[in-house]
C-alpha positions as CSV (number, residue, x, y, z in Angstrom):
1,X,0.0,0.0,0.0
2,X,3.0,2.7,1.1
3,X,4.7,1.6,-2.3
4,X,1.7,2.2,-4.5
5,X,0.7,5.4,-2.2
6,X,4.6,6.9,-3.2
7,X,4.2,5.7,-6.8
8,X,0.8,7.7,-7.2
9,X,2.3,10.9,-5.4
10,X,5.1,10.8,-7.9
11,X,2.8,10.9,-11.1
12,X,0.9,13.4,-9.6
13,X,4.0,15.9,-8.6
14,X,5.5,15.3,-12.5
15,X,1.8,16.0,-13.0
16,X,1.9,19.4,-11.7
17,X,4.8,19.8,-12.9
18,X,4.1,19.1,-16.6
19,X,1.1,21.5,-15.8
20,X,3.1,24.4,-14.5
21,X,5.3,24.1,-17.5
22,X,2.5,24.1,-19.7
23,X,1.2,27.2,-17.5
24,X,4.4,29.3,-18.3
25,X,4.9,28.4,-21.8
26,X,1.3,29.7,-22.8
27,X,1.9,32.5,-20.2
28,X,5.3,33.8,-22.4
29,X,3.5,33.2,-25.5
30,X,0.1,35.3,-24.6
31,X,3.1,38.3,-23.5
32,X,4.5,38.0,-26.7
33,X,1.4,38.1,-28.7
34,X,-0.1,41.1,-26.7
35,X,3.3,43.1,-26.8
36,X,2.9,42.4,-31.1
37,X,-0.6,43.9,-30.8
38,X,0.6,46.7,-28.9
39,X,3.3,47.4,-31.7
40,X,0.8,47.4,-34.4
41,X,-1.4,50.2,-32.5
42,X,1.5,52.1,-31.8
43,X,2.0,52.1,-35.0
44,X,-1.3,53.2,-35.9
45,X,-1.5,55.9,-34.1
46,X,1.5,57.8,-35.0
47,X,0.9,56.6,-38.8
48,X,-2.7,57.9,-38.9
49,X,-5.0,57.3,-41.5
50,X,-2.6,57.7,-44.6
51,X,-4.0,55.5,-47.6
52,X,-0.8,53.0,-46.8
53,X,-1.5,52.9,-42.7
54,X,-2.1,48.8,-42.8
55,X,1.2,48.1,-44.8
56,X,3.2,50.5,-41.7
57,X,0.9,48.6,-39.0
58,X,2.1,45.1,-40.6
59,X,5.3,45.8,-41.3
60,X,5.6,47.1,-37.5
61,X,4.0,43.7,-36.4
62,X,6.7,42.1,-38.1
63,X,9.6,43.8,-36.5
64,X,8.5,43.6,-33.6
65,X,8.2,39.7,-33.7
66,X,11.6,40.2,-35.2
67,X,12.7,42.5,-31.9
68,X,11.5,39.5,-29.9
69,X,13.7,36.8,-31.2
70,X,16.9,39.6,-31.0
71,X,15.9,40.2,-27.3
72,X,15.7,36.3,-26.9
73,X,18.7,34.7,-28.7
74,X,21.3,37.6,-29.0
75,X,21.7,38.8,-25.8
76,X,22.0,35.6,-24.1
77,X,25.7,36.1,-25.2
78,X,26.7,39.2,-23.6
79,X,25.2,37.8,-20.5
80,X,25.9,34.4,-20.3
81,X,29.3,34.5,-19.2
82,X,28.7,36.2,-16.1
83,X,26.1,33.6,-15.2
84,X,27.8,30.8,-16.2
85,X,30.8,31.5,-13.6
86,X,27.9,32.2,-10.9
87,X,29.0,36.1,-10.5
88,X,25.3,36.8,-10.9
89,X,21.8,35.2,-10.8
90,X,19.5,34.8,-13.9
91,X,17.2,37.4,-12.9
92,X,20.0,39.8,-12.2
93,X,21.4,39.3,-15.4
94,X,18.6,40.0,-17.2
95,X,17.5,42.7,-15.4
96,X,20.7,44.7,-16.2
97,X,20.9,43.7,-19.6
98,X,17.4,44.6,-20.2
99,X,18.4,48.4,-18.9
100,X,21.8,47.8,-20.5
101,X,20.3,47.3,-24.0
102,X,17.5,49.8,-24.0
103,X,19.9,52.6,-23.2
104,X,22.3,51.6,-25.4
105,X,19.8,51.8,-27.7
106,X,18.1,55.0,-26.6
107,X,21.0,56.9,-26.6
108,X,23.1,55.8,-29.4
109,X,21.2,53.3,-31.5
110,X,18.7,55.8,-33.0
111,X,20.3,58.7,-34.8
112,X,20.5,57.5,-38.5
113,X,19.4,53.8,-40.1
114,X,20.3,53.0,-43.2
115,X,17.6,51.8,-45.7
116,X,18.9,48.8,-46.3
117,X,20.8,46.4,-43.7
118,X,24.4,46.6,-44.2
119,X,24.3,47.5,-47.9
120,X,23.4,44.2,-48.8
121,X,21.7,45.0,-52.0
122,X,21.1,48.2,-53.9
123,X,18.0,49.5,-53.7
124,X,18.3,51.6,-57.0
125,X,18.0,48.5,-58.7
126,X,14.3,47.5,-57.2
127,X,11.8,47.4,-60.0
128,X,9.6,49.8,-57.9
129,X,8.7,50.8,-54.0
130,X,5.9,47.9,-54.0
131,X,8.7,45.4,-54.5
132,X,11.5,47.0,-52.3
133,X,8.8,47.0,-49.5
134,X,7.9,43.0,-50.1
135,X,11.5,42.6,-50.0
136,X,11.9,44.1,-46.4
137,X,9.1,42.3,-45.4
138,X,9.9,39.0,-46.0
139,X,13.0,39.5,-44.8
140,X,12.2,41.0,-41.1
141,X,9.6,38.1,-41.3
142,X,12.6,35.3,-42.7
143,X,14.9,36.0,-40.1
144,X,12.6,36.2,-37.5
145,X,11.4,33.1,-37.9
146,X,15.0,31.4,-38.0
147,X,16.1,33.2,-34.8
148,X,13.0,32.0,-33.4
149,X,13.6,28.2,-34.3
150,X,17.4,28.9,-33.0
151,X,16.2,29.8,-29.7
152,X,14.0,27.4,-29.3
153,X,16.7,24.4,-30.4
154,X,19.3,26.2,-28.3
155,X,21.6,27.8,-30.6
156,X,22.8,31.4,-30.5
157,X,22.9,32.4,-33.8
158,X,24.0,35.9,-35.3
159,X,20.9,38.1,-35.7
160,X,22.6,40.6,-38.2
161,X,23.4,37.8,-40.1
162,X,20.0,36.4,-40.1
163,X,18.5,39.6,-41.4
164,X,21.1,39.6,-44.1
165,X,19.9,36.5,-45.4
166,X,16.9,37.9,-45.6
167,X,17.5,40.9,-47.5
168,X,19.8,39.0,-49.8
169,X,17.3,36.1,-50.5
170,X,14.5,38.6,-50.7
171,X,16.3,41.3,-52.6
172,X,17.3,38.2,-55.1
173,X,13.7,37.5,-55.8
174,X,12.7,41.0,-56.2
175,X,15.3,41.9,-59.0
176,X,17.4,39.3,-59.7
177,X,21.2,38.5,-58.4
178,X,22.7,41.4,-59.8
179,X,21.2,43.6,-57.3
180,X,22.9,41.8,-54.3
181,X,26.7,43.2,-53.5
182,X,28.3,39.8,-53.8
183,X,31.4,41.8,-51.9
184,X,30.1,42.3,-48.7
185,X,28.2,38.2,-49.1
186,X,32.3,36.6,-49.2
187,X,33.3,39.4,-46.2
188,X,30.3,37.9,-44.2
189,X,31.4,34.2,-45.3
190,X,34.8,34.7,-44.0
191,X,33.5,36.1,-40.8
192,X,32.4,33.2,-39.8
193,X,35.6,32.0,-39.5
194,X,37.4,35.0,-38.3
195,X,35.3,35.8,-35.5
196,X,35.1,32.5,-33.4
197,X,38.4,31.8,-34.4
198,X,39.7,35.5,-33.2
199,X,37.4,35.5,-30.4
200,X,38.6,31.6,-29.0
201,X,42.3,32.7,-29.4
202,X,42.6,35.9,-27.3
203,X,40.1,34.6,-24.6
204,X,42.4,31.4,-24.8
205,X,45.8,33.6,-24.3
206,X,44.8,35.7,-21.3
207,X,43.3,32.2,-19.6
208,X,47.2,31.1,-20.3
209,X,48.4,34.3,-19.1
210,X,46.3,34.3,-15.8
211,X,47.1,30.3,-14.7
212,X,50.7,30.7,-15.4
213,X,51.8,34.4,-13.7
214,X,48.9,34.3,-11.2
215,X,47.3,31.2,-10.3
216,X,50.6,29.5,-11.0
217,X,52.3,31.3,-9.1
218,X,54.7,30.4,-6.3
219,X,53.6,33.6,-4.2
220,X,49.6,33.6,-5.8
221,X,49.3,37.1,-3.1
222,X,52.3,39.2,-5.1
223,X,51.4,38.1,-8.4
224,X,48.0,39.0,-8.1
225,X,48.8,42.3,-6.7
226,X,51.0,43.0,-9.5
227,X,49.0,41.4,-12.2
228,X,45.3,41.8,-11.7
229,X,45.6,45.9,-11.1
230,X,46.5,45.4,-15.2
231,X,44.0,42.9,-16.5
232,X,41.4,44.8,-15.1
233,X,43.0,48.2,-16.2
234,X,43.1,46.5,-19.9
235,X,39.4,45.5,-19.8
236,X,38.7,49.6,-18.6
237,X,40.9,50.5,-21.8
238,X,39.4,48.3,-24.1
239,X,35.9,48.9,-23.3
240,X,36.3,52.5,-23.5
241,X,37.2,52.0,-27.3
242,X,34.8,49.3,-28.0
243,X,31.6,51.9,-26.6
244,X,33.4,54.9,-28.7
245,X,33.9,53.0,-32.1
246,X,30.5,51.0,-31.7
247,X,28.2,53.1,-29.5
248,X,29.1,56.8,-29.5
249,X,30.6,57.3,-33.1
250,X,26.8,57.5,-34.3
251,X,26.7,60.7,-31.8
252,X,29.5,61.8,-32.6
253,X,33.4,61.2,-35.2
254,X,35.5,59.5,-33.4
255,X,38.9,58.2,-35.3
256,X,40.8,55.0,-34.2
257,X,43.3,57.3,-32.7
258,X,41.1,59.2,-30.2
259,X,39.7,56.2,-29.2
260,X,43.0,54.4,-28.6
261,X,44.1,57.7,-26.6
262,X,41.2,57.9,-24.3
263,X,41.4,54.2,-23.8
264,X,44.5,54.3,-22.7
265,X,44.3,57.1,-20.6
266,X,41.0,54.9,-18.9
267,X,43.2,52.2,-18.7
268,X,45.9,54.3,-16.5
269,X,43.5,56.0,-14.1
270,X,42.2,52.1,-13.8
271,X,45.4,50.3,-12.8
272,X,45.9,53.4,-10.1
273,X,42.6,52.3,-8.9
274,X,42.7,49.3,-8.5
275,X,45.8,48.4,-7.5
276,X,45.0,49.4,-3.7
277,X,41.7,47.8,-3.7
278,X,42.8,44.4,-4.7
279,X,46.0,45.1,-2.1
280,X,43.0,45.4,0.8
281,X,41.2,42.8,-0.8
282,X,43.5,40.1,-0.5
283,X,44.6,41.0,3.3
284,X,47.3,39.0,4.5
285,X,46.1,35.1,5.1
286,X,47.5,34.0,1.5
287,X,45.4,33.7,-2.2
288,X,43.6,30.9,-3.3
289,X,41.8,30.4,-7.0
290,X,38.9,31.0,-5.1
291,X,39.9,34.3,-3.9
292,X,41.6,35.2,-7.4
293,X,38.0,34.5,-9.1
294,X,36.4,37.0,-6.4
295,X,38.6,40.2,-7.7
296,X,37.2,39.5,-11.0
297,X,33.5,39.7,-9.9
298,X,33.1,43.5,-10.8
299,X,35.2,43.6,-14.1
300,X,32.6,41.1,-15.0
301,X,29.7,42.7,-14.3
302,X,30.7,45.7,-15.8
303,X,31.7,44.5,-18.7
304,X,28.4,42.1,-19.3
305,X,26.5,45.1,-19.0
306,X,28.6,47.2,-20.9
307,X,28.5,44.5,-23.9
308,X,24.3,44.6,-23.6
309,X,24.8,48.3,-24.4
310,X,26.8,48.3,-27.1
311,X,24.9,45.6,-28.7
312,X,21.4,47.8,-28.0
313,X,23.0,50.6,-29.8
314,X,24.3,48.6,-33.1
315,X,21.6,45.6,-33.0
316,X,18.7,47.2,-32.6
317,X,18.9,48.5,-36.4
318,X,18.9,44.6,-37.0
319,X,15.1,44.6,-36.1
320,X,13.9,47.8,-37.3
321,X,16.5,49.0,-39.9
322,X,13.9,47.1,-42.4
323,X,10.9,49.0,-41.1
324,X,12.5,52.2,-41.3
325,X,13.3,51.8,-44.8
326,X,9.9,50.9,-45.0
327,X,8.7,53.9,-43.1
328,X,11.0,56.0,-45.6
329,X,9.6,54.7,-48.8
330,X,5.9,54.1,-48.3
331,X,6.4,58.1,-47.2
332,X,7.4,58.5,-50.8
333,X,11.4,59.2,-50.4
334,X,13.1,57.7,-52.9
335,X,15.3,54.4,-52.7
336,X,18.9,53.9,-51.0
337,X,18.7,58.0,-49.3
338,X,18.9,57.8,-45.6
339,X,16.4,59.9,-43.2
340,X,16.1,60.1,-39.2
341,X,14.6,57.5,-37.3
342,X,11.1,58.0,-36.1
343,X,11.1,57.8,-32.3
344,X,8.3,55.3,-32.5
345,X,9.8,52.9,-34.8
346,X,13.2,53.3,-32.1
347,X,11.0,52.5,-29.3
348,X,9.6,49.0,-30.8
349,X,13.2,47.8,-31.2
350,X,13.7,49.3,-28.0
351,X,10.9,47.6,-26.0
352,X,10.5,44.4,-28.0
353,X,14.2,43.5,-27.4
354,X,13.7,44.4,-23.5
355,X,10.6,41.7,-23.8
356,X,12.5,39.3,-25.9
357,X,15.2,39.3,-23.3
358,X,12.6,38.7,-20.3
359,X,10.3,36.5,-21.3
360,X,12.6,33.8,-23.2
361,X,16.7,35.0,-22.9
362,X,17.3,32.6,-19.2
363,X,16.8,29.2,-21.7
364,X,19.7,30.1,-23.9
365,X,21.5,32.1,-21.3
366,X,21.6,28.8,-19.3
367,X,22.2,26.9,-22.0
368,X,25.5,29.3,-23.0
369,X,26.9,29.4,-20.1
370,X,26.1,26.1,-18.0
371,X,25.9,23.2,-20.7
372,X,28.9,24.3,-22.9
373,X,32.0,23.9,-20.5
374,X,32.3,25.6,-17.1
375,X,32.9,28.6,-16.5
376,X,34.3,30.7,-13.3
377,X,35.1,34.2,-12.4
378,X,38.4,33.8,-14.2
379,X,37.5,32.5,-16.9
380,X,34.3,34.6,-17.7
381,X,36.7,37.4,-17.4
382,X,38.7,36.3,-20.5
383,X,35.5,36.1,-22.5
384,X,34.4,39.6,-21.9
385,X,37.3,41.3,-22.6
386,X,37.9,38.9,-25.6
387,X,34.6,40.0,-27.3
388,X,35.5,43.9,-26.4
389,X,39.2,43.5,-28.0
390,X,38.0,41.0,-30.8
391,X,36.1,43.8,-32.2
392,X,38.6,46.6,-31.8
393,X,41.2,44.5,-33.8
394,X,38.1,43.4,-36.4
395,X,37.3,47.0,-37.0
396,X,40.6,49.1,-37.5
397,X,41.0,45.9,-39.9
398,X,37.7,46.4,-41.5
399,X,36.9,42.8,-40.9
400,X,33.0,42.4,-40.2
401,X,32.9,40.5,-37.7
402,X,29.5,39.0,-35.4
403,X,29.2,39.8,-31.7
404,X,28.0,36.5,-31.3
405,X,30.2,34.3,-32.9
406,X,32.6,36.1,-31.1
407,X,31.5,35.2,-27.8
408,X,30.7,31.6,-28.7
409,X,34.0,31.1,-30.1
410,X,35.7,32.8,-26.8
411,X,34.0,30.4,-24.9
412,X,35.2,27.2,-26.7
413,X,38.3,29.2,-26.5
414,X,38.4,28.8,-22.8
415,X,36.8,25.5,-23.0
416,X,39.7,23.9,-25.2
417,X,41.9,25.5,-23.2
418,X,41.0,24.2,-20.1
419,X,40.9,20.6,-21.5
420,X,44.0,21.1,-23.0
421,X,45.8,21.7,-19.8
422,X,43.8,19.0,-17.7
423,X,44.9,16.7,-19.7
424,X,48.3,17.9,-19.5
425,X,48.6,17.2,-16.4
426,X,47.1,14.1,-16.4
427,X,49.8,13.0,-18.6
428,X,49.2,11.7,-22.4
429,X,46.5,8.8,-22.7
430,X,48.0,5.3,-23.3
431,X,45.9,2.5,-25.7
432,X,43.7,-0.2,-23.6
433,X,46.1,-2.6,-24.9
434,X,49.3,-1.3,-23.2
435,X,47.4,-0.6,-19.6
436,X,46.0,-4.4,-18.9
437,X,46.6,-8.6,-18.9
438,X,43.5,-8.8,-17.3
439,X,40.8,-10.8,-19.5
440,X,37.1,-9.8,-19.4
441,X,35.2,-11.5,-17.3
442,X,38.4,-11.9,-14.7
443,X,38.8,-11.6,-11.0
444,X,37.0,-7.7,-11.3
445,X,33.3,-8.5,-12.4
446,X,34.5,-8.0,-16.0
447,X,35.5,-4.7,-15.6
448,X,39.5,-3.9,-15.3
449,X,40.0,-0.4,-13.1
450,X,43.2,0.2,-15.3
451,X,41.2,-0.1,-18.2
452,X,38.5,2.7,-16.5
453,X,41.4,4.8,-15.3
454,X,43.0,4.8,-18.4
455,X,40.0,5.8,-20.0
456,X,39.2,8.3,-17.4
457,X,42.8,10.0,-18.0
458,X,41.3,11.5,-21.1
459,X,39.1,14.6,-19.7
460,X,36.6,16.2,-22.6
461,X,35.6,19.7,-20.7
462,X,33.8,21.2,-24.2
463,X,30.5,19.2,-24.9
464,X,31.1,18.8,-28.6
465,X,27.3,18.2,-29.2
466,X,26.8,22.0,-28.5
467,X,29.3,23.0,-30.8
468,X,28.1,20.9,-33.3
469,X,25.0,22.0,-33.3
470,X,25.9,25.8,-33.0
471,X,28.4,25.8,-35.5
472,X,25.8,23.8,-38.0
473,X,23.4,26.8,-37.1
474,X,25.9,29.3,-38.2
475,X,26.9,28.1,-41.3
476,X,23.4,27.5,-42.4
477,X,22.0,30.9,-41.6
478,X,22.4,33.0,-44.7
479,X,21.0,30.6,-47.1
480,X,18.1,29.7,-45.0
481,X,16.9,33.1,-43.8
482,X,17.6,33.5,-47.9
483,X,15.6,30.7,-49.0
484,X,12.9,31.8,-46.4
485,X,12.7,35.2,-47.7
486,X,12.9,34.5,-51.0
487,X,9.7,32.6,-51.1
488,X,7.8,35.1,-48.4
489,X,9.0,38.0,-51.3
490,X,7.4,35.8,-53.9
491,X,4.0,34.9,-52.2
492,X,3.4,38.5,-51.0
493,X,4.4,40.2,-54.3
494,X,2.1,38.0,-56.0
495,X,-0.6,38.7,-53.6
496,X,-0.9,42.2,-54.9
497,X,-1.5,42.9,-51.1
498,X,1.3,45.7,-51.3
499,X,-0.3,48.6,-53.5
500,X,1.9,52.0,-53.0
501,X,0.8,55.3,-54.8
């Protein structure tokens, strides 16, 4: 009776459970679906009752499904890191990236958007404004639908990539390959291997740097003293030109040189700063990794929140750059010309990434940076400033480069990394055959422990099914948001829905 009694409790708690689930799922959806709704009647009343009002209210719709899946997938990247090493809680995180990316957005993500997303096609080219507006519509709608499916598989994928897809595919269908700038297609092919290669190697080398002069140590308490006043300093530095070359610039010019200057100068007044904190810090009973990990608790912070602004104010265009060229045109400006950004179309991007972020950013920020390798204080340290530096060297280079792939591939940077040198000092793996006489089935239930220690000797700290399947999301992005849009471009310009006078 107690056995069946337990047996029945159990099916009703995973019944509950199961039910709760449920409960939350259609809970996030019914947000989602009322913050689209709200969209399109923000749209509607600052569009009015102009003879093209539904196309504006559709299109709006549309990015703001498309702000959604930014909000959910992208920023899972920028704060992943610090929740992954434990340095903050989920709702923290997203709490301050949700600020974090609205203000970054606010303040420097609004000033000018360029009709079309990264030049990927020339406009001029469109056989008319009906068919340049089918175009950016299928491609919002294209990559918001493969962002979506990302999220929900678990795979951070780039979003300004996807929406380049899009406009490539779409663009293609509305007037023919000739009008896509096959240039900028091979710079974003080769960014796929620059930046997670780029990213891995300089989150890799300051891992090195850290577990040789400071963790590996003989006196852990100087060399940190010494060392960590300057790692931190260097993050300062290299933030300070990452915000100026990404963020402010769309305020106001800043050359490479100014922005090297300043950051240098940030990265001075930082190291004087620090230097007797971390001295107090440490007090006088000794350093252990532990206590290391804990001087990098505010670099990380900072920086996680400073990523979520930088991204607000260059990712936002990624979901309403398309519906401002929209805007433009249906408003009778001619193709290609650029035009300020109506507050209202700004504060969709704004909000519906901010909504994205809550309602479905923990699952893949979990999933970034709990399931791929382990992370601590350290070594989320190295990521940050990896993805800050990454795209300093990218742009004086004038390599386009993804934020996301960057962080991914900083990640299985450190990951690698870390295997590498567990294994290392686990000494090199010898074959089954050299480690054991014993025959199955012997004196050891059938099981040798040299054989299992052997075995064991080889540590994998990177879950290679994660990679796999991010990296197999990456490389398929372009052509499917392409594919996608092509055929969304087709059905709707052969709808004759779109009529523009």
């Amino acid at each position: 009776m107690a056995r069946k009694l337990d047996k029945d409790l159990r099916r009703l708690t995973s019944l509950e459970d199961a039910v709760r689930s449920r409960g939350q799922h259609l809970t996030r959806l019914s947000a989602g679906l009322l913050f689209l709704a709200v969209a399109g009647l923000v749209a509607d009343a600052f569009v009015g009752t102009t003879s093209q009002w539904g196309i504006i209210v559709v299109a709006s719709m549309v990015s703001a499904y498309m702000a959604l899946n930014v909000g959910a997938n992208d920023v899972a990247n920028n704060m992943s890191p610090a929740v992954g090493s434990r340095t903050l809680t989920i709702a923290t995180a997203v709490m301050i990236a949700a600020v974090a990316e609205a203000a970054g957005a606010v303040i420097a993500g609004g000033e000018v958007v360029a009709t079309v997303s990264k030049g990927i096609i020339r406009p001029a080219l469109m056989p008319d404004a009906a068919a340049f507006t089918a175009a950016m519509i299928a491609a919002l709608f294209a990559a918001a639908l493969w962002i979506n499916l990302a999220t929900w598989i678990g795979a951070p994928v780039s979003t300004t990539h996807s929406v380049v897809g899009g406009v490539l595919g779409a663009g293609v269908m509305m007037a023919g390959f000739g009008a896509a700038d096959w240039g900028v297609v091979l710079q974003i092919v080769a960014s796929w291997i620059v930046s997670p290669v780029l990213g891995g190697a300089i989150a890799a080398a300051f891992l090195a740097y850290i577990e040789v002069s400071v963790l590996g140590a003989a006196d852990k308490v100087e060399a940190a003293r010494r060392r960590v006043p300057y790692l931190v300093g260097i993050m300062a530095g290299a933030f300070t030109v990452y915000l100026l070359m990404k963020g402010l610039s769309r305020i106001m010019p800043v050359t490479i040189w100014l922005a090297l200057g300043i950051g240098l100068a940030v990265t001075i007044v930082c190291v004087l700063v620090v230097r007797p904190r971390v001295t107090r810090r440490m007090g006088g009973d000794g350093l252990h990794k532990t206590k290391v990990g804990e001087l990098f608790t505010i670099p990380v912070i900072c920086g996680a929140a400073l990523l979520s602004f930088a991204h607000g104010s260059n990712d936002v265009a990624n979901a309403i750059g398309p519906l401002a060229a929209i805007h433009q045109v249906v408003g009778g400006a001619v193709l290609g010309d650029k035009s300020p950004l109506p507050f209202w179309v700004l504060l969709i991007g704004v909000a519906g990434i901010s909504v994205g972020l809550l309602l479905y950013g923990p699952r893949l920020i979990r999933t970034v940076g709990s399931e791929i390798t382990k992370l601590n204080r350290v070594r989320a340290f190295c990521i940050t400033l990896s993805a800050a530096i990454t795209v300093i060297i990218a742009s004086t280079m004038g390599l386009p480069v993804s934020s996301t792939h960057i962080a991914i591939g900083a990640l299985f940077g450190v990951g690698f990394l870390r295997e590498y040198l567990a294994n290392k000092e686990n000494g090199p793996a010898k074959p089954v055959a050299e480690t054991t006489t014993v025959p199955r089935g012997g004196p050891h239930g059938g099981k040798d422990p040299r054989i299992k220690a052997e075995k064991m000797r080889r540590r994998y700290l990177v879950r290679r099914s994660h990679m796999i399947t991010i990296v197999a999301a990456w490389v398929i992005t372009v052509p499917v948001t392409g594919i996608i849009a092509a055929l969304l471009a087709w059905l709707i310009d052969g709808s004759g829905l779109i009529v523009l006078d």
